[in-house]
TORKOL-4160 file (C-alpha; in steps of 0.2 Angstrom, whole numbers, padded with zeros to 4 digits, m for minus):
346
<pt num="1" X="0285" Y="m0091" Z="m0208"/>
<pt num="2" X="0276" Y="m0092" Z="m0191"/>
<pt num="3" X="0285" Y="m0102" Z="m0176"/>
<pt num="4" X="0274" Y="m0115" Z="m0174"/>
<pt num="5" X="0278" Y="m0119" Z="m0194"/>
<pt num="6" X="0296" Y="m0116" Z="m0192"/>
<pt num="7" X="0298" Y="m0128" Z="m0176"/>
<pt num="8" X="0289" Y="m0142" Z="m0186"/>
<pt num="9" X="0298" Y="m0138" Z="m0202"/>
<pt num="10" X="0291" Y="m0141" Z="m0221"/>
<pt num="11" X="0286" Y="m0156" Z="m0229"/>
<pt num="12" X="0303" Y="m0154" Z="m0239"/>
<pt num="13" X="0315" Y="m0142" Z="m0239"/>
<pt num="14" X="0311" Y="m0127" Z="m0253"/>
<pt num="15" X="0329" Y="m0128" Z="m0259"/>
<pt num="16" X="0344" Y="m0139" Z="m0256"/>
<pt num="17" X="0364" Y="m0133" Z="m0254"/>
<pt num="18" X="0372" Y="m0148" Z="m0265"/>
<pt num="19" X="0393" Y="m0147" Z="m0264"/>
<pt num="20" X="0392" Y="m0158" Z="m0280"/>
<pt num="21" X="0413" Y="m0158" Z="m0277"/>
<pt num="22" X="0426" Y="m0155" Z="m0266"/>
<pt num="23" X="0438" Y="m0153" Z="m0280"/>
<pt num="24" X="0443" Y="m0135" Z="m0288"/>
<pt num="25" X="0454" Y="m0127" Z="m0300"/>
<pt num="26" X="0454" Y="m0112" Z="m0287"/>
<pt num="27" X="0460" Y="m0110" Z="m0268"/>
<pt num="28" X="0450" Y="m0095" Z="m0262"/>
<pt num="29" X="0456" Y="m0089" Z="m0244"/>
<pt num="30" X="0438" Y="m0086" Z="m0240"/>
<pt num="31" X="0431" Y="m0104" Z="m0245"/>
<pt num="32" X="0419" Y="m0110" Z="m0234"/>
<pt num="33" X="0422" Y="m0128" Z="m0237"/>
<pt num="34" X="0439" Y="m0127" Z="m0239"/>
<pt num="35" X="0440" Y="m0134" Z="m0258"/>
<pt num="36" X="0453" Y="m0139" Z="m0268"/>
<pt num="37" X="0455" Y="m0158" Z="m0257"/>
<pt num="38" X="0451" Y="m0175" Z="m0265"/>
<pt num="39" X="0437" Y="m0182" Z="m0257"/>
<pt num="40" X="0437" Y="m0200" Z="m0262"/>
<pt num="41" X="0421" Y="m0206" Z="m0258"/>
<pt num="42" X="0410" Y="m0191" Z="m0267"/>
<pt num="43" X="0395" Y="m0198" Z="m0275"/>
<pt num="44" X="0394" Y="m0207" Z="m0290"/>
<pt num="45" X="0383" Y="m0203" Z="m0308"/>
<pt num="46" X="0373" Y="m0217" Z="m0303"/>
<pt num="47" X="0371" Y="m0210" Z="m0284"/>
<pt num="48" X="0367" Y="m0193" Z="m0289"/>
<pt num="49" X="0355" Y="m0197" Z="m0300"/>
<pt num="50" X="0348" Y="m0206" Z="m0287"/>
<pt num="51" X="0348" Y="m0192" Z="m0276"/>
<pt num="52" X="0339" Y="m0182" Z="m0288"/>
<pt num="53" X="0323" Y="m0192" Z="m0291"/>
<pt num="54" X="0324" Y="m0193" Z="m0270"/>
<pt num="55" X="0322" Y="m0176" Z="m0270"/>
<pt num="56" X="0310" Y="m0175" Z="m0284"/>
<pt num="57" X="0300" Y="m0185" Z="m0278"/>
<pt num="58" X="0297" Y="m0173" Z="m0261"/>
<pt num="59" X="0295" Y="m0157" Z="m0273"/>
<pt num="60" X="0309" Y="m0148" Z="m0269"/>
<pt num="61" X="0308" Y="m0135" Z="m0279"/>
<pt num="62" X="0329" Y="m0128" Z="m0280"/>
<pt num="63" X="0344" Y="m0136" Z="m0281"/>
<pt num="64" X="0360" Y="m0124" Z="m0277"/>
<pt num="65" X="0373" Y="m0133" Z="m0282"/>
<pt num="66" X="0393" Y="m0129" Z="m0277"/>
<pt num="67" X="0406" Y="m0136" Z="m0272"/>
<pt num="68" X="0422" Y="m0136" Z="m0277"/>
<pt num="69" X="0420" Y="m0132" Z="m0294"/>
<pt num="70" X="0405" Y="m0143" Z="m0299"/>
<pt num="71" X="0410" Y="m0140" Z="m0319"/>
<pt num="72" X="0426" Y="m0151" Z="m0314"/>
<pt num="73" X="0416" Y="m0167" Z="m0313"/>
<pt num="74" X="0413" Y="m0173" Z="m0330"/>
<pt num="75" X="0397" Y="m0180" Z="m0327"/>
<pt num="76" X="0392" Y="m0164" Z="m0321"/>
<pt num="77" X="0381" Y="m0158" Z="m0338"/>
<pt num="78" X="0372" Y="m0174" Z="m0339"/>
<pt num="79" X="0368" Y="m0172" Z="m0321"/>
<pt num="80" X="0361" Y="m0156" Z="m0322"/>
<pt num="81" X="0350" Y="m0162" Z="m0337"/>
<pt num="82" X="0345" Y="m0176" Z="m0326"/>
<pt num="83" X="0340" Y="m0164" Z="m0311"/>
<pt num="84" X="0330" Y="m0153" Z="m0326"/>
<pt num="85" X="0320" Y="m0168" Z="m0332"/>
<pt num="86" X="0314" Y="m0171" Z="m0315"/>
<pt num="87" X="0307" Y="m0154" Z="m0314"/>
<pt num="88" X="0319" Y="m0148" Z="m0302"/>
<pt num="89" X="0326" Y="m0130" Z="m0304"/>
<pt num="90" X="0345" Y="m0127" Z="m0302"/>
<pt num="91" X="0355" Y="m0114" Z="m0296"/>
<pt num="92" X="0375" Y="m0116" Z="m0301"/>
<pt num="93" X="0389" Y="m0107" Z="m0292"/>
<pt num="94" X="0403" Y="m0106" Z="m0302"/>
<pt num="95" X="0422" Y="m0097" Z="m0303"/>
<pt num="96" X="0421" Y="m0098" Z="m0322"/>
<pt num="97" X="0436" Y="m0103" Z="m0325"/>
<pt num="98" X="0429" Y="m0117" Z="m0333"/>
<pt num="99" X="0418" Y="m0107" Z="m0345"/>
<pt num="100" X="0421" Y="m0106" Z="m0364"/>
<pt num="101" X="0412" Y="m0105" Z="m0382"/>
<pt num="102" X="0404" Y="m0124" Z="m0381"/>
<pt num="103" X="0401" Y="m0124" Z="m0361"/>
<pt num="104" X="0391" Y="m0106" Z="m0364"/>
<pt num="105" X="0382" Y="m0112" Z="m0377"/>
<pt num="106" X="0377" Y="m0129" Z="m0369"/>
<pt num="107" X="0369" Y="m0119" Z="m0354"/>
<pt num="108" X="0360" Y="m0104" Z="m0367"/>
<pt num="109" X="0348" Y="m0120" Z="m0369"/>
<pt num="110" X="0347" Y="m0125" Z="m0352"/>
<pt num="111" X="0328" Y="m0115" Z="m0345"/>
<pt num="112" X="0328" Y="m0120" Z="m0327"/>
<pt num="113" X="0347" Y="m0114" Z="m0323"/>
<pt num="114" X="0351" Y="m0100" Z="m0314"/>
<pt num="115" X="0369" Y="m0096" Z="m0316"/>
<pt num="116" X="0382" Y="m0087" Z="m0302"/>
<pt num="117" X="0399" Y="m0082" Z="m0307"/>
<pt num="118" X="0409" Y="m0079" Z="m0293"/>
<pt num="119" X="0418" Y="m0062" Z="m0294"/>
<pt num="120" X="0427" Y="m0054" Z="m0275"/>
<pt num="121" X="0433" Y="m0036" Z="m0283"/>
<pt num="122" X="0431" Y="m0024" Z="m0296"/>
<pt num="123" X="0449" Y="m0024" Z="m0302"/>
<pt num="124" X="0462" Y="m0038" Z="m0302"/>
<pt num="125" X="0471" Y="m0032" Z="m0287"/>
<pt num="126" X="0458" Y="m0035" Z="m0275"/>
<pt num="127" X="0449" Y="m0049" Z="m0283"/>
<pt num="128" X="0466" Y="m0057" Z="m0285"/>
<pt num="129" X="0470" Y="m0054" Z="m0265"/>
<pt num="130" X="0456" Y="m0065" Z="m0262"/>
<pt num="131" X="0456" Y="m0079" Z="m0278"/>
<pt num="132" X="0473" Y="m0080" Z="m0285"/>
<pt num="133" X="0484" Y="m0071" Z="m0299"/>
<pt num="134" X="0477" Y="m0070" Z="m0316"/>
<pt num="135" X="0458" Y="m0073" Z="m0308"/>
<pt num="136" X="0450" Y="m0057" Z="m0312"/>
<pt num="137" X="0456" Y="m0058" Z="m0332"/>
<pt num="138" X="0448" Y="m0074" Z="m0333"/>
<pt num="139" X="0432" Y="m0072" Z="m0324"/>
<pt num="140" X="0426" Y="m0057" Z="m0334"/>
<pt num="141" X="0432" Y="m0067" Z="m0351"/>
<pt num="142" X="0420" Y="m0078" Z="m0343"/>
<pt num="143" X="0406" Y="m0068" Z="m0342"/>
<pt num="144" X="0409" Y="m0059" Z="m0358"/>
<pt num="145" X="0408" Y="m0076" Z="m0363"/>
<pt num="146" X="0393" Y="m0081" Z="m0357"/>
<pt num="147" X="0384" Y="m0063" Z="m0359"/>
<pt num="148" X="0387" Y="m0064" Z="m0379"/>
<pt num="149" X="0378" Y="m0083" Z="m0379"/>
<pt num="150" X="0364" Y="m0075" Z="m0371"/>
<pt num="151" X="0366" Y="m0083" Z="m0354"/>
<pt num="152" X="0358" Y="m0076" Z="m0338"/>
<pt num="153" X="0368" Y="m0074" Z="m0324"/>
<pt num="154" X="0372" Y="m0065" Z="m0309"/>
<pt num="155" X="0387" Y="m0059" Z="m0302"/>
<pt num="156" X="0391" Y="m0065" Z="m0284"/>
<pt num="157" X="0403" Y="m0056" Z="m0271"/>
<pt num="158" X="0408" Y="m0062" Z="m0254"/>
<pt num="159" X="0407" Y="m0044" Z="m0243"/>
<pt num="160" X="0426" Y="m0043" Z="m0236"/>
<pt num="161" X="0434" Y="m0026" Z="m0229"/>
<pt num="162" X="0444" Y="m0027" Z="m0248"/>
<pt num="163" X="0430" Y="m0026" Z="m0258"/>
<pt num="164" X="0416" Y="m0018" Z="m0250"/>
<pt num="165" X="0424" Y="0001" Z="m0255"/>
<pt num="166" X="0419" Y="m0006" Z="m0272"/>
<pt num="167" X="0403" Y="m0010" Z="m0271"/>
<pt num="168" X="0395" Y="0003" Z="m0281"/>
<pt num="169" X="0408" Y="m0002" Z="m0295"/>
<pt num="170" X="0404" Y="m0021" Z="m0293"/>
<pt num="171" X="0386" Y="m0016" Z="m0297"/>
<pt num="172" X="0388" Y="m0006" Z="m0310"/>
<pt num="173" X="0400" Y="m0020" Z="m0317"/>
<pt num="174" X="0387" Y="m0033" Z="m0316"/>
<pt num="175" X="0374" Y="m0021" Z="m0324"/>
<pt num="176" X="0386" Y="m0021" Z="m0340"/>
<pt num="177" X="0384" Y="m0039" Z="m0341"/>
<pt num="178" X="0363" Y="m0036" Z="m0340"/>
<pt num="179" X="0368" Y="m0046" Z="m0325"/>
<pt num="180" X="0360" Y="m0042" Z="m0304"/>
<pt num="181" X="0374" Y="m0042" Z="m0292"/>
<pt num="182" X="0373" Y="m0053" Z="m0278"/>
<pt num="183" X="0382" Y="m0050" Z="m0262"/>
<pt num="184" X="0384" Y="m0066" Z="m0252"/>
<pt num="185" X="0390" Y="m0065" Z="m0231"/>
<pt num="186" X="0408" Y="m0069" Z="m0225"/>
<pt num="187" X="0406" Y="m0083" Z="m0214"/>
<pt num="188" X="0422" Y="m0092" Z="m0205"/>
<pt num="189" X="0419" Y="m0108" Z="m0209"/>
<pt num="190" X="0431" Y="m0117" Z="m0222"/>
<pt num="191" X="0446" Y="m0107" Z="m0225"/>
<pt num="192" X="0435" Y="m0093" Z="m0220"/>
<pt num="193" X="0441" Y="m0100" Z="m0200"/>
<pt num="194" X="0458" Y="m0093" Z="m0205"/>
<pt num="195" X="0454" Y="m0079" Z="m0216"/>
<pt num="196" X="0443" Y="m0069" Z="m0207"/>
<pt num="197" X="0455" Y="m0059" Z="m0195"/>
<pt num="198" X="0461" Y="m0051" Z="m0212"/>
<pt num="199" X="0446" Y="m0051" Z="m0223"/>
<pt num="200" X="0432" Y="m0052" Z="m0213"/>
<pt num="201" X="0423" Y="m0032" Z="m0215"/>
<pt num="202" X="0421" Y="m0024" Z="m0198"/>
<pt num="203" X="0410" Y="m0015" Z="m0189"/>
<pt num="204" X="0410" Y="0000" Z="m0197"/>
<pt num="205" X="0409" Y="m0008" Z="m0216"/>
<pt num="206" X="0393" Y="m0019" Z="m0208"/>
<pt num="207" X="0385" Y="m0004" Z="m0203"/>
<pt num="208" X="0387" Y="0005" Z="m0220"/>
<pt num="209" X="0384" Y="m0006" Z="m0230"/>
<pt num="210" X="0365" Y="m0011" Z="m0221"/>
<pt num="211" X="0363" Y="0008" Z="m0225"/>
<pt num="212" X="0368" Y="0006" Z="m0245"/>
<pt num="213" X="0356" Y="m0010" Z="m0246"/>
<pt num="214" X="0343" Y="0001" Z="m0240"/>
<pt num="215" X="0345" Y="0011" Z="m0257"/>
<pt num="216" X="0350" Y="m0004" Z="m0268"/>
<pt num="217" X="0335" Y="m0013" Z="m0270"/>
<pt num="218" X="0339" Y="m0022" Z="m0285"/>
<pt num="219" X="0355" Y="m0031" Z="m0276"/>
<pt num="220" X="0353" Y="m0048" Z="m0270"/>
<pt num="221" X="0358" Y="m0054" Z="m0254"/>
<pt num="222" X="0358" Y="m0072" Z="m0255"/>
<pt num="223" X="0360" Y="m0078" Z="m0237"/>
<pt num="224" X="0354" Y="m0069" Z="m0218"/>
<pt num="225" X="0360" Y="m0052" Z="m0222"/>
<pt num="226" X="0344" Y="m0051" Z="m0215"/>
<pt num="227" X="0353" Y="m0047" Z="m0199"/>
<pt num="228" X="0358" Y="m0031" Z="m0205"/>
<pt num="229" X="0343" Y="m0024" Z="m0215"/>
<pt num="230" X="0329" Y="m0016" Z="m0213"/>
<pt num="231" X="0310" Y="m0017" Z="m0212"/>
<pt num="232" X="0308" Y="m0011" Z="m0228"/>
<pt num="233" X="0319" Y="m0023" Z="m0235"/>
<pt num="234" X="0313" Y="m0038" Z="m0225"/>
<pt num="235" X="0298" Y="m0037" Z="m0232"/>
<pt num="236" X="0307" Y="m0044" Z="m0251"/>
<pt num="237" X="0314" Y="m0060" Z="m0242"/>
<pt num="238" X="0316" Y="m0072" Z="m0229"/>
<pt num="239" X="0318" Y="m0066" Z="m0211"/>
<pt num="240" X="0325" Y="m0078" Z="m0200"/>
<pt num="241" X="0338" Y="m0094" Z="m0202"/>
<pt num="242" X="0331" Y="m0105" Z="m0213"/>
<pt num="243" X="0342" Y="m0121" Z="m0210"/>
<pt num="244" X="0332" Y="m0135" Z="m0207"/>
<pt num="245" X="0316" Y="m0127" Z="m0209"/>
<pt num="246" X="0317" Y="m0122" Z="m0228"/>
<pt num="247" X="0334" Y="m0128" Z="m0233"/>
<pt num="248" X="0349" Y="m0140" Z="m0230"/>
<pt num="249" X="0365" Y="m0144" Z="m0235"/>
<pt num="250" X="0372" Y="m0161" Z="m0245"/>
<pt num="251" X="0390" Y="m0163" Z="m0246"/>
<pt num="252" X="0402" Y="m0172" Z="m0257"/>
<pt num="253" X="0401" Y="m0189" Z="m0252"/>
<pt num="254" X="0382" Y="m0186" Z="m0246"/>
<pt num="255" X="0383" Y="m0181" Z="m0229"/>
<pt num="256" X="0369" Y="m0171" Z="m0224"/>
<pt num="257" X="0371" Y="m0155" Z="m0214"/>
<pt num="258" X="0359" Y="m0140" Z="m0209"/>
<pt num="259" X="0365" Y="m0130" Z="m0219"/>
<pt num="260" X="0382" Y="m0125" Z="m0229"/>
<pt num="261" X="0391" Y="m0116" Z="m0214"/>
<pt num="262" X="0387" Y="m0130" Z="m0201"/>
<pt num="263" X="0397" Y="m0144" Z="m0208"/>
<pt num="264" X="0406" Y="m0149" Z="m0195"/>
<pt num="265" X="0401" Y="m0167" Z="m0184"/>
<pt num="266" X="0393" Y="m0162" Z="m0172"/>
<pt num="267" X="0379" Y="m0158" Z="m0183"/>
<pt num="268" X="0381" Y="m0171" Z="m0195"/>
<pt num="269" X="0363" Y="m0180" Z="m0198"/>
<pt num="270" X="0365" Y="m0194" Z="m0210"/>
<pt num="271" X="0371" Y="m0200" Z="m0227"/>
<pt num="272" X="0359" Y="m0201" Z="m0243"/>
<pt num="273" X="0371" Y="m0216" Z="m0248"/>
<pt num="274" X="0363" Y="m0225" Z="m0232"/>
<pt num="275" X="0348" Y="m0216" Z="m0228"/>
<pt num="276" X="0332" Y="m0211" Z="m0236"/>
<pt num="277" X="0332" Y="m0192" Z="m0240"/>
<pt num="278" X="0316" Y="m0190" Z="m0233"/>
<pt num="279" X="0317" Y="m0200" Z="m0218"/>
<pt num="280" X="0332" Y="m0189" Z="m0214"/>
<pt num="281" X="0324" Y="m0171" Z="m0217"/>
<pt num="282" X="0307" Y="m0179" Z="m0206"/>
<pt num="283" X="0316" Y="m0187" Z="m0191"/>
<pt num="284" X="0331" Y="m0179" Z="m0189"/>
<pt num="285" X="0336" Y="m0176" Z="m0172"/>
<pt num="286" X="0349" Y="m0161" Z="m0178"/>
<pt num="287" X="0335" Y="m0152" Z="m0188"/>
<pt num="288" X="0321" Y="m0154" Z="m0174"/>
<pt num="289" X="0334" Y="m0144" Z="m0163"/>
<pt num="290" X="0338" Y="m0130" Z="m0174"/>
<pt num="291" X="0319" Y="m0130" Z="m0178"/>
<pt num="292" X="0316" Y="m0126" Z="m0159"/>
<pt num="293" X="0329" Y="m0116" Z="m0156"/>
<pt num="294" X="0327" Y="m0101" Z="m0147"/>
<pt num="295" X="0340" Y="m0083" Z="m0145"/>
<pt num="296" X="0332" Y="m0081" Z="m0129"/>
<pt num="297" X="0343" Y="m0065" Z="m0127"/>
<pt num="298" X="0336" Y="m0057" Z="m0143"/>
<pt num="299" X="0319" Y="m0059" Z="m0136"/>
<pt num="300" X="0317" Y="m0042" Z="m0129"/>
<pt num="301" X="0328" Y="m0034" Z="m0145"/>
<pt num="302" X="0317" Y="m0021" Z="m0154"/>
<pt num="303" X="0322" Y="m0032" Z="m0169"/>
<pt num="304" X="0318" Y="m0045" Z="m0164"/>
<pt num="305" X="0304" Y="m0048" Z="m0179"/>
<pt num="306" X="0318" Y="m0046" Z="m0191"/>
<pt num="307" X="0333" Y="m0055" Z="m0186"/>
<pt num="308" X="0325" Y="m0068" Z="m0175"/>
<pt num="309" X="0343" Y="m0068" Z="m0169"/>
<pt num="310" X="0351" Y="m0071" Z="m0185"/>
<pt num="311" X="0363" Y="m0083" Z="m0191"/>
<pt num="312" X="0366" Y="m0099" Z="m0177"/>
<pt num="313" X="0382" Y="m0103" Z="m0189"/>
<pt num="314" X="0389" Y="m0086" Z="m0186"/>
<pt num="315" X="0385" Y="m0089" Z="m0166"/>
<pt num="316" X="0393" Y="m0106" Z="m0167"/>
<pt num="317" X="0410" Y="m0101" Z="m0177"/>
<pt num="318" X="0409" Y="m0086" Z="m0164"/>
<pt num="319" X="0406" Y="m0093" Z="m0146"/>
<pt num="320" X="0403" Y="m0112" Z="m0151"/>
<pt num="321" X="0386" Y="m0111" Z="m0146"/>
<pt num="322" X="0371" Y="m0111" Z="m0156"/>
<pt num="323" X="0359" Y="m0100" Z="m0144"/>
<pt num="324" X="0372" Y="m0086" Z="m0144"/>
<pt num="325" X="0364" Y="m0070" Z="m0154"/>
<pt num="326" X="0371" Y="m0067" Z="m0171"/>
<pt num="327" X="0389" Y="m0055" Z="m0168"/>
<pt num="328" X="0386" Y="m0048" Z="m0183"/>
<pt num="329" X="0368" Y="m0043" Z="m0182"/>
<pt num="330" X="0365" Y="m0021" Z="m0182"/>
<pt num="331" X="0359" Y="m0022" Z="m0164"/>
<pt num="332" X="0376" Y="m0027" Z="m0158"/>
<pt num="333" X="0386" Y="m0017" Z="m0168"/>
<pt num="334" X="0374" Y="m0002" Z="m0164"/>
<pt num="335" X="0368" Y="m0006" Z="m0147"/>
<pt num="336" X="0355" Y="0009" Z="m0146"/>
<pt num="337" X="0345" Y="m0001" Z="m0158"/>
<pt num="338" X="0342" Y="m0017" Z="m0147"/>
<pt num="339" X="0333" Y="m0006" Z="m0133"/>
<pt num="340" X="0325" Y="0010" Z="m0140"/>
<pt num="341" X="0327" Y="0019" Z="m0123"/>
<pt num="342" X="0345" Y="0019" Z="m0123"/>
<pt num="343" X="0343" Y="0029" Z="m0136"/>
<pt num="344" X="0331" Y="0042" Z="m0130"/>
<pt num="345" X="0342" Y="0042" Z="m0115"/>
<pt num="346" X="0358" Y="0048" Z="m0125"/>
């Protein structure tokens, strides 16, 4: 995307985080939005459906819906019927927990669903550590569940210093399912805020595991990993933030964010119960500021063209301020790489 397109933003955004719920039958420690509340003003059948033709009608082309758990609501099947009739494609996030016979066969039928089955370990004593006693059991009956009905889905990981020794064997997990593994950032934001001192990876786990995407090709990396990869593989994605450029966030009870790690007041924009979507998305004085923001410090970075300065959620949950340079990002965990003559000068 070039700057001058990035600072006035898209028509729409290409996809849309949706938190369909706050409620959960799960209570992850690294939950960004902290699930498992009552929210008593979430959106009704009647506004969600709204919301849908909203954002049909400005060709979004994705819907990533979360929450919560989204297959706790009971309206949530018709809804996602609803969002398919209106030519919108969906992506589902899901702890599976939820998933038997009649569920997996509803969704076998469903064409424009893309599935993801949240799984933080390769044996039950990680994953457990991170999403509660009895998890792991139940999340491979899942997909075992699903795999047999013939529906496609991928296996999504949250990279915390618990699981990532187990990387190869999550991917070699998923591939036994017929399923891609996707590998999703750690971000403290959530329960996440008070998680992270213990399950956040370090340093060194960063800067390995940029290394084993390079010869992963095939595993996904849903969000700005982009920080950490290289050339190569920034060629296959999105290089820069795309929060209120390509993508925003809606949340329970319809606020509207940036994006999913940014839902915090300061950067709340409106509410689609009040306020045209698309009025929103167009005028907003939030996005028009992360549209223009600039690192100004990663300017001069020899990778700068593939970080752009990473992720401005990481830089607020870090420093509280937006134009601080992703802490995460392979230049500042390897210093050598964000001026090429330090290293010639080793």
């Amino acid at each position: 995307m070039s700057s001058d397109l990035a600072r006035r933003g898209l028509r729409a955004p290409v996809n849309v985080t949706w938190e369909i719920t706050l409620k959960c039958n799960l209570a992850c420690r690294h939950c960004l939005s902290d699930a498992g509340q009552t929210m008593a003003d979430e959106l009704s059948t009647d506004e969600c459906r709204r919301l849908i033709r909203q954002l049909a009608a400005m060709k979004v082309f994705q819907v990533n819906i979360g929450g919560g758990e989204p297959f706790i609501r009971d309206d949530f099947l018709d809804l996602l019927d609803d969002a398919h009739q209106n030519q919108v494609v969906t992506c589902v996030s899901t702890n599976g927990i939820r998933v038997d016979d009649a569920l997996a066969c509803h969704l076998a039928r469903l064409d424009m669903l893309y599935l993801q089955v949240s799984l933080d370990g390769a044996t039950a004593e990680v994953n457990d550590a991170i999403r509660g006693r009895g998890t792991f059991d139940r999340i491979l009956q899942a997909a075992d569940t699903l795999a047999r009905h013939g529906v496609h889905f991928s296996l999504n990981t949250v990279l915390t210093r618990l699981n990532y020794p187990q990387l190869e064997d999550l991917r070699r997990l998923a591939a036994g399912y017929g399923a891609e593994l996707r590998v999703s950032r750690f971000r403290p934001s959530g329960r996440g805020k008070s998680s992270k001192a213990d399950l956040g990876p370090d340093t060194d786990q960063l800067e390995s595991f940029a290394a084993w995407l390079e010869g992963h090709e095939l595993v996904r990396t849903g969000d700005s990993f982009f920080c950490l990869t290289s050339e190569n593989r920034r060629r296959k994605g999105l290089d820069m933030c795309g929060a209120a450029k390509m993508t925003c966030c809606i949340s329970p009870n319809g606020n509207v964010y940036p994006c999913a790690f940014l839902q915090e007041p300061e950067f709340l924009v409106g509410n689609v119960r009040h306020d045209d979507f698309k009025t929103l998305w167009d005028n907003s004085p939030v996005f028009n500021h992360l549209r223009s923001l600039r690192v100004d410090t990663c300017v001069t970075c020899s990778r700068f063209e593939q970080c752009r300065g990473g992720c401005p959620a990481m830089a607020f949950h870090t420093y509280h301020d937006l134009s601080m340079p992703d802490p995460e990002c392979i230049a500042a965990i390897r210093p050598q790489m964000r001026n090429p003559q330090m290293k010639k000068s080793a």
